[in-house]
N, C-alpha and C positions, 0 to 999 in steps of 0.2 A: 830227586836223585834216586837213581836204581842201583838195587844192591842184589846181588847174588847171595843165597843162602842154601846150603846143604847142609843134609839132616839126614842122617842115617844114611842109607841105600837113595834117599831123596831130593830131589835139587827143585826151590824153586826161587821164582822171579820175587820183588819187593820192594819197595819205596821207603823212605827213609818220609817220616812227617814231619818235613823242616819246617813248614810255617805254624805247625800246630805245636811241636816240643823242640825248639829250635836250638837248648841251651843241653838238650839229651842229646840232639843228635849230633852238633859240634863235639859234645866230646867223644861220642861213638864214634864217627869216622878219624879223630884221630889215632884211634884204636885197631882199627882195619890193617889189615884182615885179622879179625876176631876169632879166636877160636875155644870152643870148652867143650864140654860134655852137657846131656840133657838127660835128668831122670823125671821119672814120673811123678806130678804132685802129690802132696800128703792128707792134706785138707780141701786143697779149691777146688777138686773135681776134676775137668777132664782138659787137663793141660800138662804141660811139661817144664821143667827149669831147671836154669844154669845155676847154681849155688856156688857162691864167689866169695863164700865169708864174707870179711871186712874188705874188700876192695873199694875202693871209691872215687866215683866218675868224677867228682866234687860238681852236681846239680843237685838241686832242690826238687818241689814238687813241682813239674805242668804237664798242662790236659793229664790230669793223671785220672785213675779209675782203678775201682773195685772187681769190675764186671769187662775183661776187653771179649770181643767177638771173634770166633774162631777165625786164625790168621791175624791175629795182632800179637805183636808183642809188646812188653810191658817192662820199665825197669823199674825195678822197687830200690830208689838210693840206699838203702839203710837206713835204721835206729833203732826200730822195737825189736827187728828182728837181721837176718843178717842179706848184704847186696845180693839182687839177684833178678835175673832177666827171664819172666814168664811167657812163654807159647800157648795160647791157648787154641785146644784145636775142638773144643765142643762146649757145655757150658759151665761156667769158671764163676765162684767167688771167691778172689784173693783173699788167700788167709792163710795165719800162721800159729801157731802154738800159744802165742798171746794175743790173737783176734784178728779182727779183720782187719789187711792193709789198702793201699792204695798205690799203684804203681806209673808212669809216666809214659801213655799209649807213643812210642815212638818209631816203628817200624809195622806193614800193612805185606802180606806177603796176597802177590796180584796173580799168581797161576798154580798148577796143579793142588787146589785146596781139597781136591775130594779125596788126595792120598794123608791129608792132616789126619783121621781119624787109624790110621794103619800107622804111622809116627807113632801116635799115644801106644796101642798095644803093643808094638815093639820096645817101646821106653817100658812100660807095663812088665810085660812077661819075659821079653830079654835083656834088660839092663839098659843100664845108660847107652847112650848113642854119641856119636861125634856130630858135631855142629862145626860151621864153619861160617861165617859171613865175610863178603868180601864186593867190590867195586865190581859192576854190572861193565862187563865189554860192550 
């Protein structure tokens, strides 16, 4: 399934990895069109994320990971630390205040990845940014 994602000034293409996190991604599309904000991480390096408190998709852990690859996004359900949906646009170990997490690789963005790195500095040095996900026409 393709999903549209805009991100700052930014718009790209993206896949939803139903057969890989199938139980992240049912509840994310019923959530569509998604929207929040994205600031720049604290700890993992060179990504960005939506911090959502206590919000909860009600999924557990799958295909989840420490490490996603520039153009993956990641949801971290909650517990140790608080819900929250990571972009990573360069290289990433998920972590947080009390260690390393693991989050559920559920979304793969398929075009304009060479502007991922101009995301991060803008999240960076101008603040948060709007995000937007939404069903690919």
């Amino acid at each position: 399934m393709k999903l549209k994602v805009t991100a700052g000034p930014f718009t790209f293409d993206a896949v939803l990895e139903t057969e890989k996190a199938p139980q992240t991604c049912k509840a994310f599309l019923e959530r569509l069109p998604f929207e929040g904000q994205i600031v720049h991480v604290r700890w993992s390096g060179e990504g960005v994320w939506i911090p959502l408190g206590d919000y909860n998709f009600g999924v557990g852990y799958e295909n989840h990971t420490s490490h996603p690859a520039p153009g993956q996004f990641i949801l971290y359900p909650g517990g140790m630390s608080e819900t929250e949906i990571l972009l990573a646009y360069g290289g990433v170990d998920f972590s947080s205040k009390v260690g390393q997490l693991a989050g559920n690789h559920f979304v793969t963005l398929t075009s304009n990845l060479d502007k991922l790195p101009e995301i991060g500095r803008k999240a960076l040095w101008e603040g948060a940014q709007p995000i937007r996900f939404e069903l690919a026409e």
